[in-house]
C-alpha positions, 0 to 999 in steps of 0.5 A: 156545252149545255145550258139550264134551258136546253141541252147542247145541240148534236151535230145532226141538230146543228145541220138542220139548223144551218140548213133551215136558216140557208132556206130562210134567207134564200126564201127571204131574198127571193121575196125581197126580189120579187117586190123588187122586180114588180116595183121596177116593173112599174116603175116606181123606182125610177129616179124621176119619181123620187127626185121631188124629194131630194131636189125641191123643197114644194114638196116638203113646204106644200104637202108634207109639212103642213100634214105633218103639222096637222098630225102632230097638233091633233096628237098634243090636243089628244094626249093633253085632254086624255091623259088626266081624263085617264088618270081620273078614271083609272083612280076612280076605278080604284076608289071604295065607294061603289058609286064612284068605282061602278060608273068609272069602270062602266064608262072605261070598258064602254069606250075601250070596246068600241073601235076609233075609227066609229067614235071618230065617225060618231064625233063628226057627225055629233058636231055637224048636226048640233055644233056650228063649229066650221067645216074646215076645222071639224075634222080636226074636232072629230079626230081628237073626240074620237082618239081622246074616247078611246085613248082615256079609257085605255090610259085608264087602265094603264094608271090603275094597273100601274098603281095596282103593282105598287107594295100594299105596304105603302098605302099601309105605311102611308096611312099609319102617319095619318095621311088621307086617302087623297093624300096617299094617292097623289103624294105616294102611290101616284109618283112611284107608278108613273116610272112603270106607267111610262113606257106603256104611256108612251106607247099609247102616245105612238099609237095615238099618233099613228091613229091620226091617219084615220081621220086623213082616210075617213074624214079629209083631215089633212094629215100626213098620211092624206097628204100622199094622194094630191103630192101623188097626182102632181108629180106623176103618180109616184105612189110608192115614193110618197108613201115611203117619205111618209112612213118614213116620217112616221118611223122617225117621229115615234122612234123620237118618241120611244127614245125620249120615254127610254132616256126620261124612264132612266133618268127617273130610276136613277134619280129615284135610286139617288134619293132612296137612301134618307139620312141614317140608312133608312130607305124611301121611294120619291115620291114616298113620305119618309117613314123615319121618324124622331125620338120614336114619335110618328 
């Protein structure tokens, strides 16, 4: 049987394929064995070292939580202060006047371009020198500058490409009722982006979370990730074991993440297809003034 993208494959075709997957999945087991055979080697697979995890609670309450406390309150301050710092930006870039759109633009491009890892490094600095702010907190500080420099501009880019894929013929509509250029964009074209925009946000939201680990590598912020060297030194140098609860963790909070931006970006389509048919048959998008209009006057 043949498809529209490819013919059916010939018995020869059909033996080089069961042929080549034989020799990745040998290939894989023997990779898989190997990593296997130098952790139990060492060691590390041994039940003493992961024991901790599984039989007291000191780890949890000592070392991973408040880590993981830090990496989510260094996240929210982030994505709070980046978020609508993007949203200005990517309208501004937008805008007609070529005052506001040049500096926007020159301001996004700048602060994409440059790694997190130096704007971090760059804050902290900034705020050791010029600020009295305490050496206990400062990291804190450098590592939500430095994911919010970063993070806005791509947010940015996010909401203008966003509002760009929208019909042109709802700002034309729009502005046929004699709504203001203001109006347009917070009333009609911003609501009906922000159901494509979510999933792209949400993705930056993962990478913003996982970007917290810089800071525990770079900083001493008492992340997560940096939780892993001192839980390492008091229970026997179980390196492996403390990095694979904490990725662990990771996987499970971003994983958590995804899943709520999945479930919230099908609940907006259907609410949105629920409420795109006005009374009398007309269509129109939430978000979107409705274009009926009575007795023929707009």
């Amino acid at each position: 049987m043949s498809s529209v993208l490819y013919d059916a494959q010939g018995p020869r075709a059909k033996q080089r394929n069961i042929l080549y997957t034989a020799l990745f999945v040998l290939c894989a087991a023997a990779v898989v064995w190997w990593v296997y055979d130098g952790l139990a080697e060492k060691h590390q697979l041994d039940w003493i070292k992961w024991k901790p995890f599984f039989t007291s609670s000191q780890p949890w309450e000592t070392y991973i939580w408040p880590g993981f406390q830090n990496t989510l309150k260094a996240a929210f301050f982030a994505l709070i202060i980046a978020l609508p710092l993007g949203a200005l930006f990517g309208i501004g870039r937008l805008s007609d006047h070529r005052w506001v759109r040049m500096p926007a633009g020159f301001v996004v491009e700048l602060f994409r371009a440059v790694p997190v890892l130096i704007l971090m490094i760059t804050a902290n600095a900034v705020y050791a020198e010029y600020t009295t702010i305490d050496t206990d907190v400062r990291p804190l500080y450098a590592v939500v500058t430095g994911l919010v420099l970063y993070n806005f501009s791509v947010l940015a880019e996010i909401v203008r490409a966003g509002i760009e894929t929208l019909p042109k013929g709802q700002a034309e509509a729009a502005k046929a009722l004699g709504m203001r250029k203001s109006q347009i964009m917070l009333s009609v074209l911003l609501p009906q982006a922000v159901t494509a925009m979510l999933p792209a946000i949400v993705s930056q939201l993962v990478v913003i979370v996982k970007d917290t680990a810089l800071g525990g590598a770079m900083m001493t912020f008492p992340e997560l990730l940096a939780s892993v060297r001192p839980m390492s030194a008091n229970y026997g140098a179980n390196t492996i074991a403390c990095f694979t609860i904490v990725a662990v963790l990771f996987v499970a909070l971003n994983f958590a993440l995804t899943s709520f931006a999945s479930r919230l970006e099908r609940w907006l389509r259907r609410n949105k297809k629920a409420k795109g048919t006005a009374p009398g048959g007309a269509l129109k998008t939430v978000g979107e003034p409705s274009l009926v209009v009575d007795d023929g006057r707009a």
